[in-house]
C-alpha positions, 0 to 999 in steps of 0.5 A: 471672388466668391469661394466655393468647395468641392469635396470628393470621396476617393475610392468609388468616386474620383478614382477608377476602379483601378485607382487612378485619377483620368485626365479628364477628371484632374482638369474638371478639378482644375478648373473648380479650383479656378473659379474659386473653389476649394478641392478637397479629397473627403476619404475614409483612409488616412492621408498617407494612405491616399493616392500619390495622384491625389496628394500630388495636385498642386491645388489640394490645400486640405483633405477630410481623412479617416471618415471625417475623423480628422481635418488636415492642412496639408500646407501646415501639416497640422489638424484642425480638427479631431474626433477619436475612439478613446482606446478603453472602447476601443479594446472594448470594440475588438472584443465584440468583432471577435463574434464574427468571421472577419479580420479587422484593424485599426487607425491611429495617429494617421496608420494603420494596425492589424493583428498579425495573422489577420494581416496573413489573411488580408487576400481571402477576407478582402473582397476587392481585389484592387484594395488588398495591395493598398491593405497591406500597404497602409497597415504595420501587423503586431502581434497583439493588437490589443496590447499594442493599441493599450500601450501606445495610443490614447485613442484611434481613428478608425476601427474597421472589418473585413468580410470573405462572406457578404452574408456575415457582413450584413449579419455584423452591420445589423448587430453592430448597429444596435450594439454600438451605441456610440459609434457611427457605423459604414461601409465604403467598399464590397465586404467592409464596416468601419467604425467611428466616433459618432462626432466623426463624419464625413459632413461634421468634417465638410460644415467644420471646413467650410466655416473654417474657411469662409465658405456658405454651406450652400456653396459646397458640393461633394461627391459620393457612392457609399455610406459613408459619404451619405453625411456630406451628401445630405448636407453639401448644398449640391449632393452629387451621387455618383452613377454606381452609388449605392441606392440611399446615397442616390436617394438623398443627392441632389444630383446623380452623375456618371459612374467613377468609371465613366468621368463622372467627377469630371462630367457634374463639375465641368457643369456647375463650374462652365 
């Protein structure tokens, strides 16, 4: 049998705007899966961090976390691969998001870590309403977030910041992209950057995968809405966007499908894989 893979962001794409997975969209997977193809969540969060629906389909062997900064068997419980911020630039990073009107974070060692009072702000500075339980949920505050990250880790996953005010998002991107050399910088919701590693990207993660397990390139497809899935969609060899993606990602897709709302995993796939 010849093998495929689907990879699928999670929030904007796969799950509903209230976070669930429909019906229709899991036999859409489902059916993927049984005409040889690889189901693979590709998501900006951790893997704890991912929805008890997702983790839970039987036929999720790896998953792409934190930006593509690592790939996870989930079977093995182990990476395979990593690609991290070292914590001397990280406390170099916190210094320059203290310039803007934001609160922000950290992920490191598949957690998350914020700064206590930002922690206490989570309701105000996150835009989404649907994303402030999950927030908070994901995320241990400390009360020094410098230090702590100073003295527990070696490197991060994933910085990231929040915005109450979409204009000062949008002043932090401009700046951050040409103060941030050596960072990748996206966004996967209303009122959020985050930052990686530049070797950390969504489509690093997707053609490490595929080799990894066989799979041509131009047998992969993957589905996005924000910047962070424009790496994956311009390399998988069917780029789906989806019908509420972000403009650019709709320009670089192959193919443009139903919003999250609107089954529109379910509708591409049962296409492809009829």
């Amino acid at each position: 049998m010849e093998r495929y893979a689907v990879f699928f962001d999670l929030d904007g794409t796969l799950l509903t705007t209230d976070k669930r997975v429909t019906e229709r969209n899991r036999r859409a997977l489902e059916l993927a899966h049984s005409r040889g193809a690889y189901i693979v969540p590709t998501t900006g969060r951790i893997y704890d961090g991912m929805p008890d629906a997702v983790r839970e389909l039987p036929f999720i062997d790896y998953a792409i976390t934190v930006n593509g900064a690592e790939v996870y068997d989930v079977r093995a419980r182990k990476a395979l691969r990593r690609e991290e911020i070292s914590a001397a630039r990280a406390l170099e990073i916190f210094d320059i998001m203290e310039e803007f009107d934001c609160i922000y974070d950290c992920y490191a060692k598949g957690w998350g870590y914020m700064q206590r009072e930002h922690y206490e702000k989570a309701d105000e500075y996150v835009i989404e309403q649907h994303m402030r339980k999950m927030v908070k949920s994901v995320r241990t505050p400390v009360d020094d977030i410098r230090r702590y990250v100073a003295s527990h880790f070696e490197s991060v996953q994933k910085m990231q910041m929040f915005f109450r005010e979409l204009k000062e998002n949008e002043r932090a991107s401009e700046q951050l992209r040409i103060t941030l050399k050596d960072e990748c910088i996206t966004s996967s919701i209303r009122g959020n950057l985050e930052i990686n590693s530049a070797r950390a990207n969504k489509g690093e993660g997707m053609k490490f995968l595929c080799e990894y397990l066989g799979v041509p390139i131009e047998n992969s497809v993957a589905f996005g809405d924000g910047s962070n899935d424009m790496t994956m969609i311009m390399a998988a060899g069917t780029g789906v966007a989806m019908g509420n993606a972000i403009d650019e990602v709709k320009r670089a897709a192959k193919l443009v499908t139903a919003e999250n709302d609107e089954d529109g995993v379910a509708l591409a796939l049962e296409k492809l894989f009829r």
